[in-house]
VEXDREN-2710 file (C-alpha; in Angstrom, 1 decimal):
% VEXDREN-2710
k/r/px/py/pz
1/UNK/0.0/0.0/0.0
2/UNK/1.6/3.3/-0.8
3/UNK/2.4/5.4/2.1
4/UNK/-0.5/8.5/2.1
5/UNK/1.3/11.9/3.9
6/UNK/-0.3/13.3/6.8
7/UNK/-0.8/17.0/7.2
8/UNK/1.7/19.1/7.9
9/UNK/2.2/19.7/11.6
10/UNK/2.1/23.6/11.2
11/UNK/-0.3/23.4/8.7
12/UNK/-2.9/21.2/10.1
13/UNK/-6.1/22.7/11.8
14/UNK/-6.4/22.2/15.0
15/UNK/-8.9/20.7/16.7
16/UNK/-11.7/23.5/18.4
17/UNK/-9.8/23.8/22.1
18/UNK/-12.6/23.1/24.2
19/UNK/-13.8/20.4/22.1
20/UNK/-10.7/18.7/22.2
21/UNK/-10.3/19.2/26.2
22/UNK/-13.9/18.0/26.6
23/UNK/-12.8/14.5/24.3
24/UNK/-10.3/14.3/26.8
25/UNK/-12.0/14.5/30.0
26/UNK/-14.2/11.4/28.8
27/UNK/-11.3/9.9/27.9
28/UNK/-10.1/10.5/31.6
29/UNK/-12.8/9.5/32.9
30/UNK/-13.0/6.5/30.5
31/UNK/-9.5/5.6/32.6
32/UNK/-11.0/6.3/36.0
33/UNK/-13.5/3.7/35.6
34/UNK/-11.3/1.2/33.9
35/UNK/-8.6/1.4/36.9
36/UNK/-11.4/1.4/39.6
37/UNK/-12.7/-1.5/38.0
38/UNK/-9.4/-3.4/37.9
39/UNK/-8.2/-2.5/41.0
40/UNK/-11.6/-2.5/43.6
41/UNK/-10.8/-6.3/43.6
42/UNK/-7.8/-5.0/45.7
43/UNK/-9.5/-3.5/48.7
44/UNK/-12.1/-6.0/48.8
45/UNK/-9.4/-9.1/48.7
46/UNK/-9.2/-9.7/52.6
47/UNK/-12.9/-10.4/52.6
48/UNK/-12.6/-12.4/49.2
49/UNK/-9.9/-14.2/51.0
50/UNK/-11.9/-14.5/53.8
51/UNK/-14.9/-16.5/52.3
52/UNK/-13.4/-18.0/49.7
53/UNK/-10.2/-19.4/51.7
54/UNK/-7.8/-18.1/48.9
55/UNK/-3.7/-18.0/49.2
56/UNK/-1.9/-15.4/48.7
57/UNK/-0.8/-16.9/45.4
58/UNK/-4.3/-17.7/44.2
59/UNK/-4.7/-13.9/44.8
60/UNK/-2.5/-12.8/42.9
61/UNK/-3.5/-14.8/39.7
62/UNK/-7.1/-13.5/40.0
63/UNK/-5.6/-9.9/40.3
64/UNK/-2.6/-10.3/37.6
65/UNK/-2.6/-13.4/35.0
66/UNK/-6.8/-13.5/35.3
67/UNK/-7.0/-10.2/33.7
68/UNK/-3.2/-10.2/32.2
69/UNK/-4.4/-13.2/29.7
70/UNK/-7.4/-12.2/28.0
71/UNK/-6.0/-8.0/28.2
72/UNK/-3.4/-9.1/25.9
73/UNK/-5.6/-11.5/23.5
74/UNK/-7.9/-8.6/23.2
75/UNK/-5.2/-5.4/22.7
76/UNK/-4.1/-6.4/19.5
77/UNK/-6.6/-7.2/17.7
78/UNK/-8.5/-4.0/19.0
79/UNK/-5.7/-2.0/18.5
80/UNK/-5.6/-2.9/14.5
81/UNK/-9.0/-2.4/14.4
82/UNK/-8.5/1.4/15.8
83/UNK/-6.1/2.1/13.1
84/UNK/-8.3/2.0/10.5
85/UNK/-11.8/2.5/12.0
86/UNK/-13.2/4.7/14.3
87/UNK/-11.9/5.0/17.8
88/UNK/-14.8/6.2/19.3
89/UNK/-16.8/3.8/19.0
90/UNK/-14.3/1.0/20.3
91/UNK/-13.7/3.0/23.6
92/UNK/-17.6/3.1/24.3
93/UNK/-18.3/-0.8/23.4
94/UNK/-15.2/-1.7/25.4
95/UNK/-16.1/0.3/28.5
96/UNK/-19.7/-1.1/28.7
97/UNK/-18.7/-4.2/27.8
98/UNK/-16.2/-4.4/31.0
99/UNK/-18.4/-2.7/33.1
100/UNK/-20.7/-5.7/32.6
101/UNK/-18.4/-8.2/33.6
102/UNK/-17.2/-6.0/36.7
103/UNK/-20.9/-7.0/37.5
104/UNK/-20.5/-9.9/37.0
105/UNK/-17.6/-10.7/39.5
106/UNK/-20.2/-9.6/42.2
107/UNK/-22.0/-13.0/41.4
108/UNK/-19.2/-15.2/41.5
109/UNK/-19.0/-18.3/43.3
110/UNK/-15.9/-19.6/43.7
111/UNK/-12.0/-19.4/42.1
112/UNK/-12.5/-20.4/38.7
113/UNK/-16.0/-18.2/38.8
114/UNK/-14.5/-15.5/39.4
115/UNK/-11.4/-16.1/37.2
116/UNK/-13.8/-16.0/34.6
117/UNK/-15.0/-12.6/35.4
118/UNK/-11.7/-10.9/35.6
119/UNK/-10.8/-12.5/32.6
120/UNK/-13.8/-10.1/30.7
121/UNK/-12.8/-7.6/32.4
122/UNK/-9.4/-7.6/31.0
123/UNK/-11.0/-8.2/26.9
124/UNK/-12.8/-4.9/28.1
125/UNK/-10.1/-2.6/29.3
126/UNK/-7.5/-4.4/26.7
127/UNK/-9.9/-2.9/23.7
128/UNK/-9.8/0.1/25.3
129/UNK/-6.3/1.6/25.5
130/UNK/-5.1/1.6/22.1
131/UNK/-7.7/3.4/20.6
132/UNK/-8.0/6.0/23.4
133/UNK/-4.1/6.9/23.1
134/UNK/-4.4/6.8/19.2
135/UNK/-7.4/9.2/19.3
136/UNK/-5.9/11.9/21.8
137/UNK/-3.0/12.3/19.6
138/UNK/-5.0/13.6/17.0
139/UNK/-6.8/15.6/19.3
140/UNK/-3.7/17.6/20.5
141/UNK/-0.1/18.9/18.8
142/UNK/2.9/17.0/19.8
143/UNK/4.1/20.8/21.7
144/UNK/1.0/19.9/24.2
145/UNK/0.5/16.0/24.0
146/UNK/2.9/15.3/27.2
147/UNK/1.1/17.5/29.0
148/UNK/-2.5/15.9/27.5
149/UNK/-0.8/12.4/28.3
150/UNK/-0.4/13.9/31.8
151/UNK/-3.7/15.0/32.4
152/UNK/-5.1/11.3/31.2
153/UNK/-2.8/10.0/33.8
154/UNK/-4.9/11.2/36.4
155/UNK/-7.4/9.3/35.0
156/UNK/-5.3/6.1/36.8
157/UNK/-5.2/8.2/40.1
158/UNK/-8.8/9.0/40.5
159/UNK/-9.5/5.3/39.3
160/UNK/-7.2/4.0/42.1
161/UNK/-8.5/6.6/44.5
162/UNK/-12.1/5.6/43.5
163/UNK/-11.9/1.5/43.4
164/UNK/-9.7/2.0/47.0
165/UNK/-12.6/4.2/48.5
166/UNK/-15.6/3.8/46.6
167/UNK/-14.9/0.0/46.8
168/UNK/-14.1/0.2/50.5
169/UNK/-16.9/1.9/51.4
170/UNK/-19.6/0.0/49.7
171/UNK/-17.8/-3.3/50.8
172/UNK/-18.4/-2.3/54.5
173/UNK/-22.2/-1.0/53.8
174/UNK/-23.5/-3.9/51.5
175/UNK/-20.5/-6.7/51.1
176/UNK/-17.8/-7.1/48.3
177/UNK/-20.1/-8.7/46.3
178/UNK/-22.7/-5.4/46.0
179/UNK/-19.3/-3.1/46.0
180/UNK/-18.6/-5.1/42.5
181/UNK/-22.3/-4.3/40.8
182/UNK/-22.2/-0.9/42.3
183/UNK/-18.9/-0.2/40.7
184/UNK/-20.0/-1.6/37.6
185/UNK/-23.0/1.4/36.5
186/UNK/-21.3/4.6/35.8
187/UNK/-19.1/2.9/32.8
188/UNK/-22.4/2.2/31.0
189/UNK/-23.0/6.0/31.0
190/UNK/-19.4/7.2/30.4
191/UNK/-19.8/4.5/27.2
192/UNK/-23.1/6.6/26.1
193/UNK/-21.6/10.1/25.8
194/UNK/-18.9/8.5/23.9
195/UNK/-20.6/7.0/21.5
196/UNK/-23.2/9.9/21.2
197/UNK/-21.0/13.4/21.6
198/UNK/-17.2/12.3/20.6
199/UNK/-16.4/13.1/16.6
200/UNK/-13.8/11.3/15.6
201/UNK/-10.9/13.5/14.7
202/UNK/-9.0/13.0/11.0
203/UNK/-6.0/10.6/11.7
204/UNK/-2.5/12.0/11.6
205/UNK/-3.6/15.8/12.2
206/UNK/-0.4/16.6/14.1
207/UNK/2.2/13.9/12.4
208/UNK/5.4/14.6/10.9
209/UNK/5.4/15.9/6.9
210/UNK/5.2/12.8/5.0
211/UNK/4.5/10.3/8.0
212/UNK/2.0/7.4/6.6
213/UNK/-1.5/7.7/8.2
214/UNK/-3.1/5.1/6.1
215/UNK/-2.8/1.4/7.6
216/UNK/0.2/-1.2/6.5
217/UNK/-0.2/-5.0/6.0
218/UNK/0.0/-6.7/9.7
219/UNK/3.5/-7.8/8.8
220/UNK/4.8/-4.7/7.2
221/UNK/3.7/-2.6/10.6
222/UNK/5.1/-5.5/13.1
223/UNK/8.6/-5.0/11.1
224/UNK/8.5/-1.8/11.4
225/UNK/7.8/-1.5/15.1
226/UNK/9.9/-4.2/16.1
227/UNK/13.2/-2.7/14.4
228/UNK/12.2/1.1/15.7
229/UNK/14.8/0.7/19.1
230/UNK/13.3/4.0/20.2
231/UNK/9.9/2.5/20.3
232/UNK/11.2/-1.0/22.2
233/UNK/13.4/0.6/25.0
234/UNK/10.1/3.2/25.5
235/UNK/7.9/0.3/25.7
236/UNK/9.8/-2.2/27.7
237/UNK/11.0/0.5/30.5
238/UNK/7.5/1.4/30.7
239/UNK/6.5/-2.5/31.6
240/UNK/9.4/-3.1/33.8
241/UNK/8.9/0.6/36.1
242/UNK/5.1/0.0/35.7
243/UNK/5.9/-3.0/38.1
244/UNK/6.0/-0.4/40.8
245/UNK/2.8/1.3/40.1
246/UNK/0.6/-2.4/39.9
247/UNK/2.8/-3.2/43.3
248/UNK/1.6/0.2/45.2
249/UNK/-2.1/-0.1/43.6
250/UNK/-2.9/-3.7/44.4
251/UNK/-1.0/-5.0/47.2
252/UNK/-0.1/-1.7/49.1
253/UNK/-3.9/-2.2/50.8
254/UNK/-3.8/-5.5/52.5
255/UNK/-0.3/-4.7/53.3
256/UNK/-1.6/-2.1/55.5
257/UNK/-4.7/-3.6/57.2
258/UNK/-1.9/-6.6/58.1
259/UNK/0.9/-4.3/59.2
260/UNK/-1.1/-2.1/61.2
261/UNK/-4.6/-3.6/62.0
262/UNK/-6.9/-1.2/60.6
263/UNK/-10.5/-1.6/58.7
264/UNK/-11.1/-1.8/55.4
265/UNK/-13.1/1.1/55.6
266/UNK/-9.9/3.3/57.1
267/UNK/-7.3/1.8/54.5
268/UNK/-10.0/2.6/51.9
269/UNK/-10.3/6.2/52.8
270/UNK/-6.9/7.3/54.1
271/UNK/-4.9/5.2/51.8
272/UNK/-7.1/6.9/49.2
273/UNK/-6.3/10.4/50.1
274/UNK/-3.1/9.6/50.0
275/UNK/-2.9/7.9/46.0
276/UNK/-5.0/11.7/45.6
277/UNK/-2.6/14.0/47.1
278/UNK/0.5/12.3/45.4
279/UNK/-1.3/11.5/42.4
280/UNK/-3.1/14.7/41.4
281/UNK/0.2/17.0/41.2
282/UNK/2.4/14.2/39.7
283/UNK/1.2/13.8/36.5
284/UNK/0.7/17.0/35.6
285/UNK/3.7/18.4/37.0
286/UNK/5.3/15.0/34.4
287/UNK/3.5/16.5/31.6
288/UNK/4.5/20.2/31.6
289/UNK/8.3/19.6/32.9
290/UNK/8.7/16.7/30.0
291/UNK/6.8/19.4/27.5
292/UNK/9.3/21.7/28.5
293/UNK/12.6/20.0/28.5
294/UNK/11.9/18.1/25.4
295/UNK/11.9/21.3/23.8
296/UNK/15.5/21.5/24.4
297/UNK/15.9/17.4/24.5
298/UNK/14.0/14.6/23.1
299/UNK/15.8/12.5/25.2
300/UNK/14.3/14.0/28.5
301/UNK/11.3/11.7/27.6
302/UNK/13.6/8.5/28.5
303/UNK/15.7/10.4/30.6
304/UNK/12.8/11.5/33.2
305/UNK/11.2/8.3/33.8
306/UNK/13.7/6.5/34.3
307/UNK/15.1/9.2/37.4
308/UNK/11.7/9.4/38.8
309/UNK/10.8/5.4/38.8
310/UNK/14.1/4.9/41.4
311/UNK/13.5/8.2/43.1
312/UNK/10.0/6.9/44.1
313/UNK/11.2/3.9/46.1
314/UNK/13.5/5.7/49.2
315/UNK/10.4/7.8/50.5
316/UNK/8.0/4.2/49.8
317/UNK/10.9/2.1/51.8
318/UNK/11.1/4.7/54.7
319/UNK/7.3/4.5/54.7
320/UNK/7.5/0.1/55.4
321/UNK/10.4/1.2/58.3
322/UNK/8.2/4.2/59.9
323/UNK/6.1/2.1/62.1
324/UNK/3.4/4.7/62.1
325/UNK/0.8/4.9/60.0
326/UNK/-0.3/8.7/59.8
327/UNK/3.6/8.4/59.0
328/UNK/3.6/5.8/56.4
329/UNK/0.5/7.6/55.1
330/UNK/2.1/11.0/54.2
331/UNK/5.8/9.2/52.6
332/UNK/3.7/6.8/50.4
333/UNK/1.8/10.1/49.0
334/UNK/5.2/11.3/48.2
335/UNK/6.6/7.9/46.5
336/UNK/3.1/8.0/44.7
337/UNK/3.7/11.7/43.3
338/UNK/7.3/11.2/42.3
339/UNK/6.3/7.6/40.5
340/UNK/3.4/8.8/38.4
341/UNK/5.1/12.0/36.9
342/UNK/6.9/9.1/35.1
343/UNK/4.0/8.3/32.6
344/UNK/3.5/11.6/30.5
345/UNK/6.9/11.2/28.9
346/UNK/6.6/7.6/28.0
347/UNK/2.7/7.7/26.8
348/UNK/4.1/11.0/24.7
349/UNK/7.0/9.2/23.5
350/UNK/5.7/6.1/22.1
351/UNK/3.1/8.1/20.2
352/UNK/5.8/10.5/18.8
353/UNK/8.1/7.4/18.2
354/UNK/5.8/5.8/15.6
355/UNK/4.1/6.8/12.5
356/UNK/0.2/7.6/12.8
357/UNK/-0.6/4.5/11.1
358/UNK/0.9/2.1/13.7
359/UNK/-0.1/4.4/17.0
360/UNK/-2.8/1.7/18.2
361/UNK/-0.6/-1.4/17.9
362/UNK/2.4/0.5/19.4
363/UNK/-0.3/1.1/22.5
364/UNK/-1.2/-2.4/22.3
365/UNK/2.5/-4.1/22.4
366/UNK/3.4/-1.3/24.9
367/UNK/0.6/-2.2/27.5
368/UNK/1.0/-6.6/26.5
369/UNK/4.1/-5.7/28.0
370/UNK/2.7/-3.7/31.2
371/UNK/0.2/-6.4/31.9
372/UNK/2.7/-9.5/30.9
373/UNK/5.9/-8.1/33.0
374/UNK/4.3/-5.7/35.1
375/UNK/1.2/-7.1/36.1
376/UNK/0.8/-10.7/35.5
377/UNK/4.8/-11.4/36.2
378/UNK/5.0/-8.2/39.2
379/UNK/2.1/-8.9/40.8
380/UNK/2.4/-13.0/40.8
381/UNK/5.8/-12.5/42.4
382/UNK/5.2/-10.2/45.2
383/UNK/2.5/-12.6/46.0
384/UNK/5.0/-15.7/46.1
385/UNK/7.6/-13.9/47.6
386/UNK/5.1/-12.9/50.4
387/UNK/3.8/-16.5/51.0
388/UNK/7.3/-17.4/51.1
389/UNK/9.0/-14.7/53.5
390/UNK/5.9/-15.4/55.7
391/UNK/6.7/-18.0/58.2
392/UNK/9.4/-15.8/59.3
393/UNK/8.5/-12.4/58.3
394/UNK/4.9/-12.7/59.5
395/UNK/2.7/-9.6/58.7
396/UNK/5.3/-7.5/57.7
397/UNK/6.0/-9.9/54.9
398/UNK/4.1/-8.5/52.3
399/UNK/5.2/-5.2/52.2
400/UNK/8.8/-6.8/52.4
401/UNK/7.9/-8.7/49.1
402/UNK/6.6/-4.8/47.7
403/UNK/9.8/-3.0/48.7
404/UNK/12.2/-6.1/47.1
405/UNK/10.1/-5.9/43.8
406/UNK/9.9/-2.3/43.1
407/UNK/13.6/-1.6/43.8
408/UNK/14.6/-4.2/41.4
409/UNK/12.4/-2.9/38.9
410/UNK/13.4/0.6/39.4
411/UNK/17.0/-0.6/39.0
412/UNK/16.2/-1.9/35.7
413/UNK/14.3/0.8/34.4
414/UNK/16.9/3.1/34.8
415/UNK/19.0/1.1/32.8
416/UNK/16.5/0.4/29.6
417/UNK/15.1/4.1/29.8
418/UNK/19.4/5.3/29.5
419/UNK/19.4/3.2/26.6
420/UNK/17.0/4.0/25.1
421/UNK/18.2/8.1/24.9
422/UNK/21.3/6.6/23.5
423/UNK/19.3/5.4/20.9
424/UNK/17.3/8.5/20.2
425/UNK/20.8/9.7/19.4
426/UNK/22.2/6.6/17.6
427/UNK/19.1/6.1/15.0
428/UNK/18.3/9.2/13.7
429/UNK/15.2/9.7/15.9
430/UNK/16.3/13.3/17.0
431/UNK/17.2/14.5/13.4
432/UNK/13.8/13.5/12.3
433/UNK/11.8/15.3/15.1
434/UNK/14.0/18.4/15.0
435/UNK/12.8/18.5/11.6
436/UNK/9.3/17.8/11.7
END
C-alpha cells in the first residue's frame, strides 16, 4: 500500500480547544472507571480471602494473569481495528462491555468463577487503551500531548482513589459482592456520551510531513515497530517501572490492614487520600516539565522516567520502616507523586516514536508488555515472595515482598530508559523530530 502523507504539523487545523479538552476529559474519565474497576478487587481481597479461603498466590493470579491473559488477547486485535476504523466507538463498546463483567464478578461463586469474570474484564479494558491513546493524539499537537498524556494520567489516580474508596466503602455498607455491581454502573454511562457526543478526529492531524496515516499489511507494521529501538526501549521501561505502580495499587492495601490492623473502611479512605494527594500533582507536573525539556531534548522523555521510577522507592521504603501509620500515610503520598510523573513522557513518547498508522498497535505491544511483565509477572511474584517470606517475616511480609520488587524494577528501568536516549541519538530519531 503506498504510504499516504499526513498533514503538515504547522499546517494542520487544530482541533476547536474546548472540544478537544472535553474528548479528553471522557477519555479521563474512560481511565478512572477502567482502573477502579481493575483495581476494587484489591480492597475488597481480605474479605474475598476470607470467604473463599484463597492463598496469597491464588490472589495474585485473580488480580494479575486472570486479567493479564485475556487483556493481551484482546489489545491487538483491537488496537488494529483502531487504526483504521473509528476509535470512538471502540472505547464506548469496550467500557460497557467491561463494566458488565465488573458485575458480574459480584456473582461469582468460587475461584474459577470469578477467574472468569476478571478474565472479561481484561478483553474490556485491553480494547480500550489503544484506541484512546491513538485518538488523543489527534486531538492535540505534539508541543501539548505530554502535557494531555499527563492529564489522562490522572485518570489512573482518581481510578485508584475511586476502586480503594468507593470499593471500601460500599464493601463495608453492603458486602464485596454489592461493592462489585455498584462499581460496575457509571461505565455504561461514560460508554453513552462516547458513543453519542465524541467526533472522531481526521487521523494524523499533528504527524510529521510525510509520516504514513493510512494502515500497513500486519507484517509490514510488526517490522516496522519491532526494528524502531526507540519505540522498544520506550515500551519495555514502561513494563518493567510499571511494576512499581501495579505493586503500590494492588498489594499496598492489605499490606496495610496486616501491618497495622486497621479496617477496610480506614485503608480505603486514608490510603485513598493519599494515592490523591500524590497523584493529582504528579502527573501534571510529568507532563508540563517533559513538554518543557523536550523542547531543548527529546531524550528528556527517556531520561525522566527513568530518574523518577528509582526516586520513588526511598520515601515508599522509609514509609514500610516508619512504624506509624499517619507516617507511612504522608511518605507513600510522596513515592506516589514522584512515580506517576513518570507516565507523561513515555505515553508522549511512544506516540511521537511511531508513525500515525501504527499508534494503536504500538499502544497495544506497549501495554501486553505492562500487563505480561508488570502485572501478571510483578504482581504474581510479590504474592510468592510474600507467602514465602511469611513463616518468618509474619505480617510484615508483604510489604517486604513490595519493597524487594519495586527496587529491582526501578534498577532496571533506569538502565533500559538510558538506553533508550542513547538510541534516540544513535538512529536518527532526534534529526527527524527536530525537523518535523
Amino acid at each position: 500500500m503506498a504510504s499516504s502523507p499526513a498533514p503538515n504539523a504547522e499546517r494542520a487545523e487544530e482541533a476547536p480547544g474546548r472540544y478537544r479538552w472535553y474528548v479528553l476529559t471522557l477519555l479521563i474519565f474512560t481511565l478512572l472507571f477502567s482502573v477502579a474497576d481493575r483495581l476494587v478487587f484489591s480492597i475488597l481481597l481480605e474479605q474475598i480471602k476470607a470467604e473463599f479461603e484463597f492463598s496469597d498466590t491464588q490472589l495474585g493470579l485473580l488480580g494479575g494473569l486472570a486479567f493479564t491473559a485475556t487483556y493481551i488477547v484482546a489489545g491487538f486485535p483491537a488496537a488494529r481495528l483502531a487504526d483504521r476504523s473509528v476509535r470512538k466507538n471502540i472505547v464506548a463498546g469496550a467500557i460497557s462491555f467491561w463494566s458488565a463483567m465488573t458485575a458480574l464478578c459480584g456473582m461469582a461463586v468460587g475461584f474459577w468463577s470469578l477467574f472468569f469474570a476478571r478474565t472479561g474484564v481484561g478483553v474490556g479494558e485491553g480494547c480500550s487503551g489503544p484506541a484512546s491513546q491513538s485518538m488523543l493524539a489527534d486531538f492535540f499537537p505534539r508541543r501539548e500531548l505530554a502535557r494531555a498524556m499527563g492529564f489522562l494520567t490522572l485518570g489512573s489516580t482518581l481510578g485508584t482513589v475511586t476502586g480503594l474508596m468507593a470499593g471500601g466503602l460500599l464493601a463495608e455498607a453492603f458486602g464485596w459482592r454489592w461493592a462489585f455491581i455498584l462499581m460496575a454502573l457509571p461505565g455504561f454511562v461514560i460508554g453513552g456520551f462516547l458513543y453519542l457526543t465524541v467526533r472522531e478526529p481526521p487521523r494524523g492531524r499533528y504527524a510529521p510531513k510525510g509520516a504514513r496515516i493510512e494502515q500497513a499489511p500486519l507484517g509490514e507494521t510488526l517490522r516496522s515497530l519491532l526494528a524502531n529501538k526507540v519505540f522498544l526501549g520506550l515500551a519495555f521501561g514502561w513494563a518493567v517501572q510499571i511494576m512499581i505502580g501495579y505493586a503500590m495499587a494492588f498489594w499496598l492495601a492489605p499490606a496495610m490492614i496486616r501491618l497495622f490492623g486497621v479496617s477496610v473502611g480506614d485503608v480505603a479512605l486514608y490510603l485513598g487520600l493519599a494515592f490523591l494527594i500524590g497523584g493529582i500533582p504528579g502527573p501534571i507536573m510529568g507532563g508540563f516539565v517533559t513538554d518543557w525539556l523536550a523542547r531543548h531534548d527529546e531524550r528528556w522523555r527517556a531520561w525522566l522516567p527513568g530518574i523518577v521510577s528509582l526516586g520513588a522507592i526511598l520515601p515508599l521504603w522509609i514509609a514500610f520502616e516508619a512504624g506509624s501509620f499517619a507516617l507511612f500515610l504522608g511518605l507513600f503520598a510522596l513515592a506516589y507523586g514522584v512515580y506517576v510523573a513518570s507516565q507523561a513522557p513515555i505515553m508522549s513518547g511512544i506516540q511521537s516514536a511511531v508513525e500515525p498508522s501504527q499508534r494503536g498497535m504500538a499502544v497495544a505491544f506497549a501495554l501486553f508488555f505492562n500487563n505480561l511483565i508488570g502485572q501478571a509477572f510483578g504482581l504474581g511474584v510479590i504474592g510468592w515472595l510474600s507467602d514465602t517470606l511469611e513463616p518468618t517475616r509474619g505480617n510484615a511480609a508483604l510489604g517486604d515482598a513490595v519493597l524487594y520488587v519495586s527496587l529491582a524494577a526501578g534498577i532496571a528501568a533506569l538502565a533500559i530508559f538510558a538506553w533508550t536516549a542513547r538510541q534516540m541519538r544513535l538512529t536518527g530519531y532526534l534529526e527527524k523530530i527536530a525537523n518535523s
